[in-house]
TORKOL-4160 file (C-alpha; in steps of 0.2 Angstrom, whole numbers, padded with zeros to 4 digits, m for minus):
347
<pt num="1" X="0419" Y="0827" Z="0549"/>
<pt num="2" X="0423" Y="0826" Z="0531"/>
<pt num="3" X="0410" Y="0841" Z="0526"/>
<pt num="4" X="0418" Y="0851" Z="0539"/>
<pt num="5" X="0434" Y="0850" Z="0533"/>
<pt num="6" X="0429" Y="0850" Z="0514"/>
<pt num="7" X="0417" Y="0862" Z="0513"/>
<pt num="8" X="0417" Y="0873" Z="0531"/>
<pt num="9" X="0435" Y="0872" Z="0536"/>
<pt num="10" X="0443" Y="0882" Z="0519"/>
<pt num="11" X="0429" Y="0896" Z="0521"/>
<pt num="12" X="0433" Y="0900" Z="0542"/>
<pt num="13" X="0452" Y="0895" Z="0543"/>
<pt num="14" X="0465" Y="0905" Z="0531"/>
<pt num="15" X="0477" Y="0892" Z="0537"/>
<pt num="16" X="0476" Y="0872" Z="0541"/>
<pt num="17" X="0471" Y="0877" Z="0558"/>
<pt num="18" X="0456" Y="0863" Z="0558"/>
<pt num="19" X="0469" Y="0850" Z="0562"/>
<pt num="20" X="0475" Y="0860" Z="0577"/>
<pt num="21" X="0456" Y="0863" Z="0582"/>
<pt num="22" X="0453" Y="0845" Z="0580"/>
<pt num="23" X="0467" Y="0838" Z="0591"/>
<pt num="24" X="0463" Y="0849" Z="0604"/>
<pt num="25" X="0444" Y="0843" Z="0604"/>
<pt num="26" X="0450" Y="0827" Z="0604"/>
<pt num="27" X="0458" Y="0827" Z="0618"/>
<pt num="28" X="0443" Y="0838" Z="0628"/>
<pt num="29" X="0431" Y="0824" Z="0624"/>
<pt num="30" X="0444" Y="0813" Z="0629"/>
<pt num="31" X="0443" Y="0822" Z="0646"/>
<pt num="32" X="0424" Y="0825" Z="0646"/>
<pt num="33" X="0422" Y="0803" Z="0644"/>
<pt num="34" X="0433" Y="0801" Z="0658"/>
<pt num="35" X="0422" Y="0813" Z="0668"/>
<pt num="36" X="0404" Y="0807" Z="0665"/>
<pt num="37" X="0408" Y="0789" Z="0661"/>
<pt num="38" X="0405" Y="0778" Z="0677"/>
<pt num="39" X="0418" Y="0765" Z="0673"/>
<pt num="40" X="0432" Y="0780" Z="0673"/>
<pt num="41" X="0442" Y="0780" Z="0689"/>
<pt num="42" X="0443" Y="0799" Z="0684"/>
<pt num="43" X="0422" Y="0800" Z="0687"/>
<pt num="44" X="0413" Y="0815" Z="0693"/>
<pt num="45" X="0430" Y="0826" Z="0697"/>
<pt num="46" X="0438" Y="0815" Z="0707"/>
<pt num="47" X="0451" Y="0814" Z="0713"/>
<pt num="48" X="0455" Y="0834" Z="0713"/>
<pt num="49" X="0473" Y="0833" Z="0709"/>
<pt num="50" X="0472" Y="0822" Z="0694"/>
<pt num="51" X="0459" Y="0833" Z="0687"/>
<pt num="52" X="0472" Y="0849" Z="0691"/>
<pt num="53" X="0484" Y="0839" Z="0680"/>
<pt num="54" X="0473" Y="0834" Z="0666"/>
<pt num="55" X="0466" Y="0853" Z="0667"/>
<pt num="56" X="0485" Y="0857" Z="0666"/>
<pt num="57" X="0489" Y="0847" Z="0650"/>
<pt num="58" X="0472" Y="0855" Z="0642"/>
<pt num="59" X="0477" Y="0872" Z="0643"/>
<pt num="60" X="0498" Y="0869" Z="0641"/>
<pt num="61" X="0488" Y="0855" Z="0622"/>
<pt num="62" X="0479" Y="0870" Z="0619"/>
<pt num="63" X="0496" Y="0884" Z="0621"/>
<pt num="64" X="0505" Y="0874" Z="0610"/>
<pt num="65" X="0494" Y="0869" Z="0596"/>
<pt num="66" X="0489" Y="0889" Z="0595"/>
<pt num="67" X="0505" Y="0894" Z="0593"/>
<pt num="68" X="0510" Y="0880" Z="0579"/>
<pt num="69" X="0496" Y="0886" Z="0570"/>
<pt num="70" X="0501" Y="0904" Z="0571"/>
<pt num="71" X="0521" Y="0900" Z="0567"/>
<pt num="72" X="0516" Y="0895" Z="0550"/>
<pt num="73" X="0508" Y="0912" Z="0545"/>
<pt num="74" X="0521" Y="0923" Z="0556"/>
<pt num="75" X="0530" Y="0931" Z="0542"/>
<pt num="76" X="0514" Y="0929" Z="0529"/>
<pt num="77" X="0511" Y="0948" Z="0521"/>
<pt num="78" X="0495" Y="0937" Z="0516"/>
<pt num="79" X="0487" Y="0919" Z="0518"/>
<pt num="80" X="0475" Y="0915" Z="0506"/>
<pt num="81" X="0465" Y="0898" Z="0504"/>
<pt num="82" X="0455" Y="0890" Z="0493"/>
<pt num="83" X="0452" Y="0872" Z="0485"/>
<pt num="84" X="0468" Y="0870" Z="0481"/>
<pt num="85" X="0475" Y="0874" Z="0496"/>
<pt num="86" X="0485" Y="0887" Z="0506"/>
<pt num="87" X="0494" Y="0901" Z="0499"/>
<pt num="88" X="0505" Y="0912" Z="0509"/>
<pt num="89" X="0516" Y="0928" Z="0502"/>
<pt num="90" X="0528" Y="0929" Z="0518"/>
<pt num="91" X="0541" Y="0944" Z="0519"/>
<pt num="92" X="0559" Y="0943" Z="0522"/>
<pt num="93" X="0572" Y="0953" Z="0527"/>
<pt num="94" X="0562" Y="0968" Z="0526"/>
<pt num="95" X="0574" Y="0980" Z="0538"/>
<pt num="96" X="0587" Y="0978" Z="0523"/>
<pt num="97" X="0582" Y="0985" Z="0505"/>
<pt num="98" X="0597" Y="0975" Z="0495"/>
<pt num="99" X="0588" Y="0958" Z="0502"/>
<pt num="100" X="0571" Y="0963" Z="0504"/>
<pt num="101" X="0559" Y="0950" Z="0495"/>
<pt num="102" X="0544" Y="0943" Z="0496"/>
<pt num="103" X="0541" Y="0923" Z="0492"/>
<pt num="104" X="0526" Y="0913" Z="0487"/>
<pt num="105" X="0525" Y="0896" Z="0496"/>
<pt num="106" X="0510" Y="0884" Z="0496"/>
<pt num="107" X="0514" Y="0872" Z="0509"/>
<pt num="108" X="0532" Y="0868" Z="0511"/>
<pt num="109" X="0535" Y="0873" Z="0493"/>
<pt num="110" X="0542" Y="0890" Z="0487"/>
<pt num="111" X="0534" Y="0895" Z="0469"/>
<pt num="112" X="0544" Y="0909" Z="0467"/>
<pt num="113" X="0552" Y="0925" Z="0476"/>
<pt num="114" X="0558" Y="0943" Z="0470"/>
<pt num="115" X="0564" Y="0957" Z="0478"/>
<pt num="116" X="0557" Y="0972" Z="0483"/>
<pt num="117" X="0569" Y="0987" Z="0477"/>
<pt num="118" X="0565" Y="0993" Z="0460"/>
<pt num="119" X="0581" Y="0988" Z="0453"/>
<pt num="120" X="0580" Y="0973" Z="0459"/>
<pt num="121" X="0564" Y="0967" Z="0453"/>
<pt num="122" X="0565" Y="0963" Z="0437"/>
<pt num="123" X="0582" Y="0950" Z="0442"/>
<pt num="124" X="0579" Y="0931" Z="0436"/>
<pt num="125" X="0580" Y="0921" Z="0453"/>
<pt num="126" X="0575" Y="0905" Z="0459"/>
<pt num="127" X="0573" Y="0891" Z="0446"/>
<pt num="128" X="0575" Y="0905" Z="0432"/>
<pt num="129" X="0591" Y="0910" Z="0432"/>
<pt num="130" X="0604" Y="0914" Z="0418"/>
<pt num="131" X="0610" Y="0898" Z="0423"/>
<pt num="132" X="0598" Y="0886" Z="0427"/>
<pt num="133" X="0590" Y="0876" Z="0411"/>
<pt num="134" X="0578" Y="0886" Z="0406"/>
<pt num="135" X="0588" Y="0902" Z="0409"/>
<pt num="136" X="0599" Y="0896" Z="0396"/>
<pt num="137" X="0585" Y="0893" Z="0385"/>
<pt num="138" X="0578" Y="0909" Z="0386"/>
<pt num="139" X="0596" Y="0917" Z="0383"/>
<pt num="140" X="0599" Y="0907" Z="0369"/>
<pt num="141" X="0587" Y="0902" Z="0358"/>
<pt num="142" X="0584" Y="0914" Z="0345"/>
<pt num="143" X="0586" Y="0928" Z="0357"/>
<pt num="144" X="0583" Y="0944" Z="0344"/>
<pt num="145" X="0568" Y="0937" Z="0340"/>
<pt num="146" X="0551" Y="0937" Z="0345"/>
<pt num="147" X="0547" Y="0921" Z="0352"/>
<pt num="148" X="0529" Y="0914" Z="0359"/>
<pt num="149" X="0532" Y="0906" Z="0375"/>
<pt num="150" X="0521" Y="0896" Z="0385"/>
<pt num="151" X="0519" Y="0891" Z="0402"/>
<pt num="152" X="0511" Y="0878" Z="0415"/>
<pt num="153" X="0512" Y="0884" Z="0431"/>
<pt num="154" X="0511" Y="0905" Z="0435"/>
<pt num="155" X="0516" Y="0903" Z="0451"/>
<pt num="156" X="0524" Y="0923" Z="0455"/>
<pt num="157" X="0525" Y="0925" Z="0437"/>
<pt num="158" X="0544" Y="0923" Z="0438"/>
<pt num="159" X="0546" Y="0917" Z="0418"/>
<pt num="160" X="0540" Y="0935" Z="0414"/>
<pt num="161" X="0555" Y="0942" Z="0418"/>
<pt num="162" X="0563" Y="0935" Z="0403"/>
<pt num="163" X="0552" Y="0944" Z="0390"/>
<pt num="164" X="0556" Y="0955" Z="0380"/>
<pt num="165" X="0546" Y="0969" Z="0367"/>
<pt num="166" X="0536" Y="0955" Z="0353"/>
<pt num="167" X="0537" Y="0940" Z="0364"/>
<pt num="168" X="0520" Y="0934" Z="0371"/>
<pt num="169" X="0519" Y="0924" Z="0386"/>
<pt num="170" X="0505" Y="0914" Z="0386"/>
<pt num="171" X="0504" Y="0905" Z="0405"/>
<pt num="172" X="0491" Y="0892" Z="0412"/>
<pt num="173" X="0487" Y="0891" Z="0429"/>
<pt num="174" X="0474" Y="0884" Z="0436"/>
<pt num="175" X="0471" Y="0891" Z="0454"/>
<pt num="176" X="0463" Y="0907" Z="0453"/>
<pt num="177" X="0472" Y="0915" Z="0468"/>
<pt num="178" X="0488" Y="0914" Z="0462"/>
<pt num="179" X="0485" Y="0926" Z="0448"/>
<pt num="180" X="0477" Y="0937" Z="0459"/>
<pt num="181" X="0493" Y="0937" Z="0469"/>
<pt num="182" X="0504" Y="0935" Z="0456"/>
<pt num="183" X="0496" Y="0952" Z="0449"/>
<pt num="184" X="0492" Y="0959" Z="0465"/>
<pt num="185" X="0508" Y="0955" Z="0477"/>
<pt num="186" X="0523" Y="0954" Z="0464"/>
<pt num="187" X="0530" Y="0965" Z="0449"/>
<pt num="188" X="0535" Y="0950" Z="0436"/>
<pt num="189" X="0519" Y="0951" Z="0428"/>
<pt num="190" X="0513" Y="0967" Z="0428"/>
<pt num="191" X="0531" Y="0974" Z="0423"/>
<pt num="192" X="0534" Y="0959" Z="0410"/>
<pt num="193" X="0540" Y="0968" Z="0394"/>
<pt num="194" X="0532" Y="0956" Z="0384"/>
<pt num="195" X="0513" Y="0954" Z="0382"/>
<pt num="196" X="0504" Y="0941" Z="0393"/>
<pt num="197" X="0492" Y="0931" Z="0391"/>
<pt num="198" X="0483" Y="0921" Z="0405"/>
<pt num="199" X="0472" Y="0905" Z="0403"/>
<pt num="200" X="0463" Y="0899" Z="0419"/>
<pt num="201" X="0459" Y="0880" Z="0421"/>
<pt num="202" X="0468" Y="0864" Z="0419"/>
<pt num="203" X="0484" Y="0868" Z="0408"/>
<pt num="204" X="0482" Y="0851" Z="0397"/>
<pt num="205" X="0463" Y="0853" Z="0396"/>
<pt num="206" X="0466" Y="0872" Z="0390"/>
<pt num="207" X="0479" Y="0864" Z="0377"/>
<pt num="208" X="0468" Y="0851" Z="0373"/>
<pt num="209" X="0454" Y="0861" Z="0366"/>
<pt num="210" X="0465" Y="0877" Z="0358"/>
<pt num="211" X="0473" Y="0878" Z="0339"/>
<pt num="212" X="0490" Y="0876" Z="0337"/>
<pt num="213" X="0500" Y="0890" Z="0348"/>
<pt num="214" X="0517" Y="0888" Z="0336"/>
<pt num="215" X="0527" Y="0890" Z="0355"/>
<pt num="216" X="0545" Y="0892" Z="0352"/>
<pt num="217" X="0546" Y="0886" Z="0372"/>
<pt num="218" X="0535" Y="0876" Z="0382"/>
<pt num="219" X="0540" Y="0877" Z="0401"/>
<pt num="220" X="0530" Y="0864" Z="0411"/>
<pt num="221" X="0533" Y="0869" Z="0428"/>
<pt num="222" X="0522" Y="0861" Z="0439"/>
<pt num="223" X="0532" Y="0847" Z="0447"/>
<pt num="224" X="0541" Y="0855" Z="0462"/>
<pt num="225" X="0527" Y="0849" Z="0475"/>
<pt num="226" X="0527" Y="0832" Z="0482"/>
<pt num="227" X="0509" Y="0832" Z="0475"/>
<pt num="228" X="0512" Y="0834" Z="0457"/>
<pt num="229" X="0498" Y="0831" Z="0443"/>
<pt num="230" X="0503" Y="0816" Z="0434"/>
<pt num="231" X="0491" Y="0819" Z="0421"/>
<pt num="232" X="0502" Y="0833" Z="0414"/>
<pt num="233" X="0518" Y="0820" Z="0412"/>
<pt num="234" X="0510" Y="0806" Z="0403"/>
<pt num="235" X="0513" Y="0801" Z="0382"/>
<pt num="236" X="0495" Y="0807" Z="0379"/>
<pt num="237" X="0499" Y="0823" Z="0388"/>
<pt num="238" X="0516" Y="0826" Z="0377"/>
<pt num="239" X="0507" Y="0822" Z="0361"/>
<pt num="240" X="0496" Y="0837" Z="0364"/>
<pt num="241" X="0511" Y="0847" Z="0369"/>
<pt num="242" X="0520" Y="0843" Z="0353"/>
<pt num="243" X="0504" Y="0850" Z="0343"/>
<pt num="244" X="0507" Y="0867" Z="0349"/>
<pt num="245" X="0526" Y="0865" Z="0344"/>
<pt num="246" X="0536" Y="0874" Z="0330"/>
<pt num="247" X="0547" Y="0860" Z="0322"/>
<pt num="248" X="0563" Y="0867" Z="0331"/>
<pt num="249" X="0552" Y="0871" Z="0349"/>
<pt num="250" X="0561" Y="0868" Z="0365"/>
<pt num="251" X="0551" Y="0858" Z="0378"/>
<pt num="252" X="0558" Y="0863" Z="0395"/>
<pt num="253" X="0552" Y="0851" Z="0411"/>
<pt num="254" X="0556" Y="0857" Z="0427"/>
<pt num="255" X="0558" Y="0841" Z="0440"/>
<pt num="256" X="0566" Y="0847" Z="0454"/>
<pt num="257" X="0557" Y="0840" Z="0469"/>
<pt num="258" X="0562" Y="0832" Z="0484"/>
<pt num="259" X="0554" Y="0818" Z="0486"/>
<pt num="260" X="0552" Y="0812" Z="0467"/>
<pt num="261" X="0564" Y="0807" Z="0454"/>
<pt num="262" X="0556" Y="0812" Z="0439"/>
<pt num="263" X="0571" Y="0813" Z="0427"/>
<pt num="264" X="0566" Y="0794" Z="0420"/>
<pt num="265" X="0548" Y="0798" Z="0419"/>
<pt num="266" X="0553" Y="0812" Z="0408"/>
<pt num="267" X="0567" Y="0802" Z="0397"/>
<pt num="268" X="0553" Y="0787" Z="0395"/>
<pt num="269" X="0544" Y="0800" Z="0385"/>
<pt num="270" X="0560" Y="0809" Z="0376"/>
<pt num="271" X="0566" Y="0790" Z="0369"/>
<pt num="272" X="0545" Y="0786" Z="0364"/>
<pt num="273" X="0543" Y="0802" Z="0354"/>
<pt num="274" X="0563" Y="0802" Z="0346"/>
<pt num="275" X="0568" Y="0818" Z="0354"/>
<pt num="276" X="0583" Y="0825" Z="0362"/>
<pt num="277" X="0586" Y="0830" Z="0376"/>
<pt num="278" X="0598" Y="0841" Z="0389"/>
<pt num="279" X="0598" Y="0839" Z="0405"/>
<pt num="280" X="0605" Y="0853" Z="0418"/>
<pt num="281" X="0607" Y="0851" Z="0436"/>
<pt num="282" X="0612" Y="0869" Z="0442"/>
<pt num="283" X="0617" Y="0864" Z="0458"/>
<pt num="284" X="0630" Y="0877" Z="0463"/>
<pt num="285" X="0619" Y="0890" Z="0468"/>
<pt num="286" X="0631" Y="0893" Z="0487"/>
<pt num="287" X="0642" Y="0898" Z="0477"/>
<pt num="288" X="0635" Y="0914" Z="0466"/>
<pt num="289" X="0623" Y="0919" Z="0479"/>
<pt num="290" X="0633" Y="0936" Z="0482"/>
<pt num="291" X="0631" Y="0938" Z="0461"/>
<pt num="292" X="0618" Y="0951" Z="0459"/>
<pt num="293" X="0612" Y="0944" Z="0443"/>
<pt num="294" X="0611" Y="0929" Z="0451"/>
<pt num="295" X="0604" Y="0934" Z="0469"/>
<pt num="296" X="0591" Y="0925" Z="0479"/>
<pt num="297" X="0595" Y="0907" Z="0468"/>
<pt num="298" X="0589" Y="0890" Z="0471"/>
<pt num="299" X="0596" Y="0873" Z="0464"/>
<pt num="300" X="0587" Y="0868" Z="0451"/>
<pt num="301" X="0586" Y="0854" Z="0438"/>
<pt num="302" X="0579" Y="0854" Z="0420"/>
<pt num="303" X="0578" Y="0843" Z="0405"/>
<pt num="304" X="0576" Y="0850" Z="0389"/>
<pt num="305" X="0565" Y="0841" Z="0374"/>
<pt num="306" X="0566" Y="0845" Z="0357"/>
<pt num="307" X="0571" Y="0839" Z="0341"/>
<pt num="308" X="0582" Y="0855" Z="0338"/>
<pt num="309" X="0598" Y="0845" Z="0341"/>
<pt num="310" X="0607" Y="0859" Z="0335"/>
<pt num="311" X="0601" Y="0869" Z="0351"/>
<pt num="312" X="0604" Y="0857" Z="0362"/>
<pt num="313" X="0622" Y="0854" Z="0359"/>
<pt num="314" X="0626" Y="0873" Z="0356"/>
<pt num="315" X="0639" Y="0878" Z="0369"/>
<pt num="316" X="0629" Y="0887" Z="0380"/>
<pt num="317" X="0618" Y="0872" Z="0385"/>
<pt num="318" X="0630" Y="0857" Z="0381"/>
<pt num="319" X="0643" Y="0865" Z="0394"/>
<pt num="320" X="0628" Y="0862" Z="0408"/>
<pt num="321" X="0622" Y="0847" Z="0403"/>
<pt num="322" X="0627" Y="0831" Z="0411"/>
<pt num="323" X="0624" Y="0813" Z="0409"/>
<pt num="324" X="0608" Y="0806" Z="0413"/>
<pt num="325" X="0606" Y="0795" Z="0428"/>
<pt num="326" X="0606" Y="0776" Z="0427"/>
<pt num="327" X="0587" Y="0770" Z="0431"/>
<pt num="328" X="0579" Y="0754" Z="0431"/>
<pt num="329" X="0570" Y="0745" Z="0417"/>
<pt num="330" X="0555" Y="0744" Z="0427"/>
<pt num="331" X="0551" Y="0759" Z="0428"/>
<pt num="332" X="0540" Y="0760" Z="0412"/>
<pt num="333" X="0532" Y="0778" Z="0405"/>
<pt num="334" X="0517" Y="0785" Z="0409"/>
<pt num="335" X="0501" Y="0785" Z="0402"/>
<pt num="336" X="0482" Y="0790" Z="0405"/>
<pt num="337" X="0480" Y="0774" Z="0409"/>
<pt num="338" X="0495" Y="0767" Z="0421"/>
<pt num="339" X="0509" Y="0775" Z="0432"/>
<pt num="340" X="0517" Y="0771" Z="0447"/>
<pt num="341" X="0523" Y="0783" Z="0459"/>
<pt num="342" X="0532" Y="0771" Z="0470"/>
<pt num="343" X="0547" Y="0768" Z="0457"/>
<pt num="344" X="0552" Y="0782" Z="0459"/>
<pt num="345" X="0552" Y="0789" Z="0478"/>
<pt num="346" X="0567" Y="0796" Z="0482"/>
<pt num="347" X="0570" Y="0787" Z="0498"/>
C-alpha cells in the first residue's frame, strides 16, 4: 500500500484520486468476505434482497466518491502532480473579461492569481498589494533605485509584478512544476520588468551554499500552507539570511495561515538577533475590492525585520503597523534542533 501510494499513485492519478479508489475497494472486499466467508449470514448470495441492497450501496459508494474526485479538478485549466503534491491552475469567471483570472492552488491553499486581460495583468493582488506589508515595502524602500530582491517561494511569480528596469529578482522555489506553470500559465514572470533569476532546490540550502547576494529585500513566503517547512523559520535559518543582507535590508515574512500563529515564532527570532520589526495585518480587503489597483485582494499579514528603524517607522509602514499580539513565555524560538508546533495552533 505504501509503494502504491508513494511511488505508483502520483504517476496514474493527476489528482488524490487513490483515496477515492481505495475507499471504494475497501468496501468491495468488504462485500466479497461477506460472500465467500461461511460464517457470513450474507454467504453465497443469499438472501437475494440483501445483496440488491448492498449492490445498491456499491454502485450509489462508487457515484459519489467519482464525483468528489472529479469536483476538485472541475474548474482546473491544468492539474499537475508530483512529489510535492497536487497543483492545480483553475479558471474563474471566464464569460467576464474585467474579472477573468486564473489562480494557482495546491491543496486548499491559493499561491497566487492574476487576471487575464492585458491591462490587468501586470496589477499586484493577493498577498502583494500596495497595501499589504510587503507592497509597502516595495513602494517604499529606496524606490528609484535598483534594488536586488530575493524570494522563497515562486508560487505564480506574483512578486515580479513589482519590478522595475535594474532590479533583479532572484527567487527559490523548490518544486519544479511550479516554475513550469508559473512561466507557462501566468504573465508575472515572463512580463516582469525586471530581470529574473530562478534557483531550483531547497531555498535555505541554495542560500546556504551561495556568496553573499547584498538583497535589499528578502520575502520569505512559504508559510501560508498548514504544512509549512520549519526549517526555513529557525535561528540557524535567519543567520544565513542575514549573510545575504545589506546593512539597512528589509526582511519581509509572510505568516498568514489559518491554522498557525506564527507571528511569536517570528518575534522570538526578531528580539534574538536585535532587530526591528513592523508588523501589518491588511485585513480590510471587503472593503477595496471594487479598487482596480487593488482588485482580486486577499487579507494578509506581514512582519517586517530589519535593522533599518528608519524604514520601519517611516509613515508609510508605521500608519499600518499595529501592536504585536501578547504570546506566552512558553513558547520559545526555534531551532534546528527543537520546535513545537503545538503552541501555537490556532484553535
Amino acid at each position: 500500500g505504501g509503494l502504491f501510494v508513494a511511488v505508483v499513485a502520483p504517476l496514474i492519478f493527476k489528482n488524490y484520486s487513490e483515496l477515492h479508489a481505495g475507499l471504494f475497494a475497501l468496501a468491495a472486499l468488504v462485500a466479497a468476505v461477506l460472500f465467500v466467508d461461511e460464517r457470513s449470514p450474507l454467504r453465497r448470495g443469499r438472501p437475494a434482497w440483501a445483496w440488491g441492497l448492498i449492490a445498491a450501496a456499491l454502485i450509489g459508494a462508487g457515484a459519489g466518491l467519482y464525483h468528489d474526485a472529479r469536483y476538485g479538478v472541475r474548474n482546473a485549466l491544468e492539474v499537475t502532480r508530483n512529489f510535492y503534491g497536487v497543483l492545480r491552475v483553475n479558471e474563474y469567471y471566464a464569460s467576464d473579461p474585467e474579472a477573468h483570472k486564473l489562480m494557482l492552488q495546491h491543496g486548499g491553499t491559493t499561491h497566487g492569481l492574476q487576471f487575464v486581460e492585458p491591462h490587468k495583468r501586470r496589477l499586484p493582488t493577493s498577498y502583494y498589494t500596495s497595501t499589504s506589508g510587503i507592497g509597502r515595502t516595495m513602494k517604499n524602500l529606496r524606490p528609484e533605485t535598483p534594488r536586488r530582491v530575493g524570494v522563497v517561494g515562486l508560487g505564480t511569480g506574483s512578486m515580479a509584478v513589482w519590478g522595475k528596469p535594474g532590479d533583479t529578482f532572484r527567487f527559490y522555489e523548490i518544486n519544479e512544476e511550479v516554475l513550469r506553470l508559473a512561466r507557462g500559465r501566468f504573465w508575472y514572470v515572463p512580463d516582469s520588468q525586471a530581470n529574473i533569476e530562478v534557483i531550483l532546490g531547497d531555498a535555505r540550502l541554495s542560500l546556504e551554499r551561495e556568496p553573499p547576494q547584498n538583497f535589499d529585500v528578502l520575502v520569505l513566503d512559504a508559510f501560508s500552507s498548514d504544512a509549512i517547512p520549519i526549517h526555513l523559520l529557525t535561528r540557524e535559518a535567519l543567520e544565513i539570511y542575514l549573510r545575504h543582507m545589506k546593512p539597512d535590508g528589509v526582511i519581509a515574512v509572510h505568516i498568514s495561515n489559518r491554522y498557525l500563529d506564527l507571528q511569536p515564532i517570528v518575534l522570538r527570532l526578531a528580539q534574538h538577533f536585535h532587530l526591528a520589526t513592523g508588523i501589518i495585518d491588511d485585513a480590510d480587503v471587503d472593503e477595496r475590492q471594487d479598487d482596480e489597483e487593488t482588485g482580486g485582494a486577499y487579507a494578509s499579514d506581514w512582519v517586517l525585520l530589519s535593522k533599518n528603524k528608519e524604514f520601519l517607522n517611516s509613515k508609510p509602514i508605521l500608519d499600518a503597523s499595529s501592536e504585536p499580539e501578547a504570546f506566552s513565555e512558553k513558547i520559545k524560538m526555534w531551532t534546528d534542533e527543537e520546535s513545537n508546533l503545538w503552541r501555537i495552533v490556532m484553535w
